[in-house]
C-alpha positions in Angstrom: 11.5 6.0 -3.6 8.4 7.2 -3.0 6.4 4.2 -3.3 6.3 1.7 -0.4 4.8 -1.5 -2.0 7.4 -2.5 -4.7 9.8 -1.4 -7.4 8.1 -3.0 -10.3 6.4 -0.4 -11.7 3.2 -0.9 -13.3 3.8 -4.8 -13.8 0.4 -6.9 -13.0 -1.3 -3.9 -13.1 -3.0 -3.2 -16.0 -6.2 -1.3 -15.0 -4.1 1.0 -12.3 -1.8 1.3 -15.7 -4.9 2.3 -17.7 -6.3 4.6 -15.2 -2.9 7.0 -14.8 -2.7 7.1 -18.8 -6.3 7.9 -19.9 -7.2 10.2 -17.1 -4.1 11.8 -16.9 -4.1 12.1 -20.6 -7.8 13.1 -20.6 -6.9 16.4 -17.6 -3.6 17.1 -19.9 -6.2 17.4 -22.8 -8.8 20.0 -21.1 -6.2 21.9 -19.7 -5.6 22.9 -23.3 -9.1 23.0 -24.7 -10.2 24.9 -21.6 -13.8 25.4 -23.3 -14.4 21.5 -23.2 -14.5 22.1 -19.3 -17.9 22.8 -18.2 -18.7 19.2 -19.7 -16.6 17.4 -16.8 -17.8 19.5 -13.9 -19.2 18.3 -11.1 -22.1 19.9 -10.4 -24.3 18.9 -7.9 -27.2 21.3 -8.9 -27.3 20.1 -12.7 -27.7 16.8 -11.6 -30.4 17.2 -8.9 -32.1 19.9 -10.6 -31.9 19.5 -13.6 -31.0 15.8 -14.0 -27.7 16.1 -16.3 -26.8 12.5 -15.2 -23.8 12.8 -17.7 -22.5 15.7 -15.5 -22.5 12.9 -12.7 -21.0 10.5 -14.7 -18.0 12.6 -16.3 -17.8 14.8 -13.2 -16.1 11.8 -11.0 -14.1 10.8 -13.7 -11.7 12.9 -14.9 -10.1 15.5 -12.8 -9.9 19.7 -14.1 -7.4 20.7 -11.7 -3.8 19.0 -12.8 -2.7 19.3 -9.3 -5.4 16.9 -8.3 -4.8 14.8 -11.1 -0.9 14.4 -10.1 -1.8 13.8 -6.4 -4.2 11.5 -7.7 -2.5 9.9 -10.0 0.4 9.5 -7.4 -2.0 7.5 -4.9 -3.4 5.2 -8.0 0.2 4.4 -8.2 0.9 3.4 -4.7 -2.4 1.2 -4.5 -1.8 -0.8 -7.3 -0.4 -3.1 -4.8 -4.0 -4.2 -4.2 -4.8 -4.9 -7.9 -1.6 -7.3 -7.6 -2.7 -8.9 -4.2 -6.5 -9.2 -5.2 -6.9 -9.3 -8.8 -8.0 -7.0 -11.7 -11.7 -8.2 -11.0 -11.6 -7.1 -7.4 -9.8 -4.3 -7.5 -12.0 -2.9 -10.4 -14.8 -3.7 -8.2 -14.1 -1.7 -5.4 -13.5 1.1 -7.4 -17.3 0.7 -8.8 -18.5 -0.2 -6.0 -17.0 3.0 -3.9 -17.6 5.1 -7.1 -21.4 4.1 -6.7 -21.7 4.6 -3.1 -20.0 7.5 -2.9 -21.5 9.6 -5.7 -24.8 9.0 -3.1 -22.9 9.1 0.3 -21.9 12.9 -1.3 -25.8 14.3 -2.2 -26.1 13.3 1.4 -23.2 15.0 3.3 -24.2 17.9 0.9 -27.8 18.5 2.0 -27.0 17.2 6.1 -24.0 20.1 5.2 -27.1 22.8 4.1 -29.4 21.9 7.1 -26.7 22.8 9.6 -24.7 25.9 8.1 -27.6 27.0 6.0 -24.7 27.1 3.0 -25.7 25.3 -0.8 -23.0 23.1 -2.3 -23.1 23.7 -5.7 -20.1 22.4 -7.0 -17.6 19.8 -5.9 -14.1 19.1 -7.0 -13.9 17.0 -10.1 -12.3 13.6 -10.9 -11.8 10.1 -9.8 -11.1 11.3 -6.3 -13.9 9.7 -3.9 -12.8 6.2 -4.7 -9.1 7.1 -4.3 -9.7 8.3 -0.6 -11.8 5.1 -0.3 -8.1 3.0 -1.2 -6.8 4.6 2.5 -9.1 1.9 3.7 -7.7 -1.3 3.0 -4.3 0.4 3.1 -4.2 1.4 7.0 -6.1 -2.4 7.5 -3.9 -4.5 5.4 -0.4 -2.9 5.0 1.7 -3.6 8.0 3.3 -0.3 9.6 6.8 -0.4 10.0 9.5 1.9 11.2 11.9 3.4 8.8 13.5 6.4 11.2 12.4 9.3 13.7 12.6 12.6 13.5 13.5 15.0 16.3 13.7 11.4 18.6 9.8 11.7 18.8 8.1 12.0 15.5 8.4 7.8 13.8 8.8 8.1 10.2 7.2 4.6 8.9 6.7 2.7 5.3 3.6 4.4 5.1 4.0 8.2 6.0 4.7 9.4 2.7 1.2 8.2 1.0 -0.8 9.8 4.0 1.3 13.5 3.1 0.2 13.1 -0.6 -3.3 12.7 0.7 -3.1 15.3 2.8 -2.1 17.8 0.0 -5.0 16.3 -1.8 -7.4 16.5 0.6 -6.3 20.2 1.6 -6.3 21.2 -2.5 -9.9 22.2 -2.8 -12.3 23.8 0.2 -14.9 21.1 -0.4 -12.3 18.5 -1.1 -13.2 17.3 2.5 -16.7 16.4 1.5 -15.3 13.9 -1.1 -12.7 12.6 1.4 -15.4 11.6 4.0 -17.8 10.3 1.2 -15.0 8.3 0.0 -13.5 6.6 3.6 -17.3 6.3 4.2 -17.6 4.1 1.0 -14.3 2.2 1.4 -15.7 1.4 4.9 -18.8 0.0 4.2 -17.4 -2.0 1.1 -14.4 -3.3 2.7 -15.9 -4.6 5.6 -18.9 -5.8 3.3 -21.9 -4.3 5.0 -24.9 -6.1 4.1 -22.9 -7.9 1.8 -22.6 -5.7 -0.6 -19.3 -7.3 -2.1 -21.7 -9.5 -3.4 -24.4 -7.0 -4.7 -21.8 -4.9 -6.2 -19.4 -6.0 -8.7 -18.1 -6.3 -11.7 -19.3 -9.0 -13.9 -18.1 -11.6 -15.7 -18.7 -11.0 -18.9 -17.4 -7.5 -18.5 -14.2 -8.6 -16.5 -13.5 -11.7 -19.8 -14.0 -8.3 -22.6 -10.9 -6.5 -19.9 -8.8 -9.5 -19.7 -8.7 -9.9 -23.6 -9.0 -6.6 -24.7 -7.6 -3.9 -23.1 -5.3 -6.1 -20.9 -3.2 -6.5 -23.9 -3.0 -3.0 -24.4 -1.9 -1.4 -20.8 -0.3 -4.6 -19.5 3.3 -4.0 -18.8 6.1 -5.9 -19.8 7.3 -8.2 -17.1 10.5 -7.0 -15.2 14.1 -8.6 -16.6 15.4 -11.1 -14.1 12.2 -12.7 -13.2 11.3 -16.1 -14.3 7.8 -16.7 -16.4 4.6 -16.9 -14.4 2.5 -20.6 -14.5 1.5 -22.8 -12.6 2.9 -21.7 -9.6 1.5 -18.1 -9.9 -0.5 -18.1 -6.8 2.9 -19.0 -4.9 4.6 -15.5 -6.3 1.7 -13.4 -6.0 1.6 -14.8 -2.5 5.4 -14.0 -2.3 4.4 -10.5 -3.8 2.4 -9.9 -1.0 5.4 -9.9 1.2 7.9 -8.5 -0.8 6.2 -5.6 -1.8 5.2 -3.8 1.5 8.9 -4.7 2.6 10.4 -3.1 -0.6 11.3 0.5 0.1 12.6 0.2 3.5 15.2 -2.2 2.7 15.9 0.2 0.1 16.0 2.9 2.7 17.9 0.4 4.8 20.6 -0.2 2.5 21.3 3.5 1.7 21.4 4.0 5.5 23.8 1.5 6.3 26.3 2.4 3.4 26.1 5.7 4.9 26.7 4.8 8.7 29.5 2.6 7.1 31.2 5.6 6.0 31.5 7.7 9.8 32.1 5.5 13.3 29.8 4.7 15.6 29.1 3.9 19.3 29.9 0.4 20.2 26.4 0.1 21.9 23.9 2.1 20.0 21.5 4.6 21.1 19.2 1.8 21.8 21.3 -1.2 23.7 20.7 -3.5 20.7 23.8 -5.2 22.0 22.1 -6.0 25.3 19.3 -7.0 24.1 20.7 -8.9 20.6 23.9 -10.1 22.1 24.0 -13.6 20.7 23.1 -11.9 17.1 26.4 -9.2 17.6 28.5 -12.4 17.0 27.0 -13.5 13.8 29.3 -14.0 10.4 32.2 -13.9 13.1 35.1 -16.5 12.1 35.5 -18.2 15.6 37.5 -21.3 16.2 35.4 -24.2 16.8 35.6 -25.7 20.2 35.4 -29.3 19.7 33.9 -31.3 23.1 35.2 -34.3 24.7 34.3 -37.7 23.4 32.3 -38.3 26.6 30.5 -34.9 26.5 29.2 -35.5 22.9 28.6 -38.8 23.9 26.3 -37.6 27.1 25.1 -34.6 25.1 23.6 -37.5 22.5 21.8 -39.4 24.6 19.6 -36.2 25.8 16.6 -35.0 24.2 17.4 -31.6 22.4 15.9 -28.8 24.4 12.3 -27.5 23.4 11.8 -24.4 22.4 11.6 -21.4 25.1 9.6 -18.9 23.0 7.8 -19.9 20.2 8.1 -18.5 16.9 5.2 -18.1 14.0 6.4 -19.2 11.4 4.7 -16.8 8.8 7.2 -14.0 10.6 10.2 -16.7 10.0 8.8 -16.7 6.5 8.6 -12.8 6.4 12.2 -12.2 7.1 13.9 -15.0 5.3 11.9 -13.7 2.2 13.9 -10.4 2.9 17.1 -12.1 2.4 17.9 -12.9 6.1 19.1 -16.7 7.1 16.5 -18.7 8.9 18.9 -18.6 12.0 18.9 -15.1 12.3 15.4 -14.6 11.8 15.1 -16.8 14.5 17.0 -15.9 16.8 16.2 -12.3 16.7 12.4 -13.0 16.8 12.7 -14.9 20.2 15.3 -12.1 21.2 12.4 -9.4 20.8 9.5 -11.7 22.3 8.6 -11.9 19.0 8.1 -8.5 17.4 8.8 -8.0 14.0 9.3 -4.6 13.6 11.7 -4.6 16.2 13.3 -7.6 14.8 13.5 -6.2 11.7 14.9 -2.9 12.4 17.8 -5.3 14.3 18.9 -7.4 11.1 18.6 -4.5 9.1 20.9 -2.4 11.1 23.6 -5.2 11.8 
């Protein structure tokens, strides 16, 4: 439950897949051969100093603390959902491309950080961690927000709180963890709004991106989930469906749990929140009332007369949204012009009635 972009797993994923095994395995591994340590630190000295690019280079790989690593790896998990939407390619360029800009963005803070406090960072927290804040980026910009509950009737729980808390434990793990957090959104900034295009100065080639697809995708691909029909032709149309049954995932989740549980103790007839005032032609739906059948001369009138347009307009892309979350077309409707046309507050509606 602790993801909010899907529930099937590591599917159409394989270079998030590949990441959580080999650096995982890599943390696991120097956590028992603690005197193969000091070859994956990250030390900013040796590399300015004394130019140990390989301490650079293995340093922002693999992580020495396993609570980082966990934390880390947690985050990979949740932002596969980009690899899905964009692609292997892209995704494995923003990671290079963050990875690149940030390994420069952090000699920078470090030596702005020793011309104001007079204080020499030496060392840095190790591992893949700079291009993992960097993921935050698209995340707030391209995954919608939306309500699950409140707590204490002011604090709103949403899709998305849990994968800020996890890194907020990373980013309070270390005392220059902060450094790599800024270094990171800095990078994921630039990148993702392609600042002097530099989605086009930095990627991952060709070449390299044909050796991925038929080598190691083979290896950490995932088999594909039972229940779902073969992808083909039409696999832009699911990954396009992907995109918005994945960010909707969880909460339905949540939302079913919820609902079996509200089922089980009584309730007001109103709500806390007048959803019957202001949903009152969606309280009736799935009620079995007796058709009332017009007079012949009414239904004759009522047929000659243009059907009435449309009061409030409804984007379709929202209609789209909630039929895809198993709602009927009328109901999405309906409740979309009931709440002036806000989905969240649509949403929360059909998923509470």
């Amino acid at each position: 439950m602790f993801t909010t972009t899907g529930s099937r797993g590591l599917y159409k994923a394989p270079l998030s897949k590949g990441l959580l095994l080999v650096l995982s395995g890599l943390t696991v591994m120097l956590a028992l051969l603690p005197q193969y340590q000091e070859l994956f630190v990250y030390d900013l000295q040796a590399v300015t100093q004394h130019h140990r690019l390989w301490s650079l280079l293995f340093g922002r790989l693999v992580c020495l603390d396993v609570k980082d690593s966990f934390c880390s790896a947690l985050l990979i998990y949740n932002f596969r959902i980009f690899e899905r939407r964009f692609g292997s390619r892209k995704f494995a360029s923003f990671l290079l491309a963050t990875w690149c800009l940030s390994a420069l963005t952090d000699f920078l803070l470090a030596r702005a950080f020793r011309s104001l406090f007079d204080y020499e960072v030496e060392e840095l927290p190790a591992g893949l961690l700079a291009p993992v804040f960097a993921l935050f980026v698209p995340f707030y910009r391209l995954i919608p927000r939306v309500p699950v509950t409140q707590v204490l009737g002011q604090i709103h729980i949403t899709n998305k709180s849990l994968v800020y808390i996890v890194g907020l434990q990373l980013l309070t793990s270390s005392p220059f963890m902060w450094l790599l957090a800024l270094s990171g959104l800095i990078a994921g900034g630039l990148y993702h709004s392609n600042v002097l295009w530099m989605q086009k100065l930095i990627f991952v080639p060709a070449c390299v991106s044909f050796i991925g697809r038929n080598i190691l995708e083979p290896i950490f691909s995932s088999a594909q989930p039972s229940g779902e029909a073969p992808l083909g032709m039409g696999a832009t149309l699911d990954i396009q469906r992907q995109q918005r049954m994945d960010v909707l995932d969880q909460q339905l989740l949540l939302a079913q749990y919820n609902e079996s549980t509200r089922n089980n103790r009584p309730q007001p007839p109103s709500g806390l929140f007048g959803w019957t005032r202001l949903f009152s032609t969606l309280r009736q739906r799935g009620q079995n009332r007796p058709p009332v059948q017009p007079p012949p001369q009414a239904q004759t009138q009522a047929s000659t007369q243009p059907p009435p347009s449309d009061p409030s307009p409804v984007a379709e892309e929202q209609v789209a949204l909630l039929v895809e979350m198993g709602f009927s077309r009328s109901d999405a409707l309906e409740a979309l012009r009931a709440s002036n046309n806000d989905i969240n507050a649509a949403t929360n509606f059909l998923l509470q009635h």
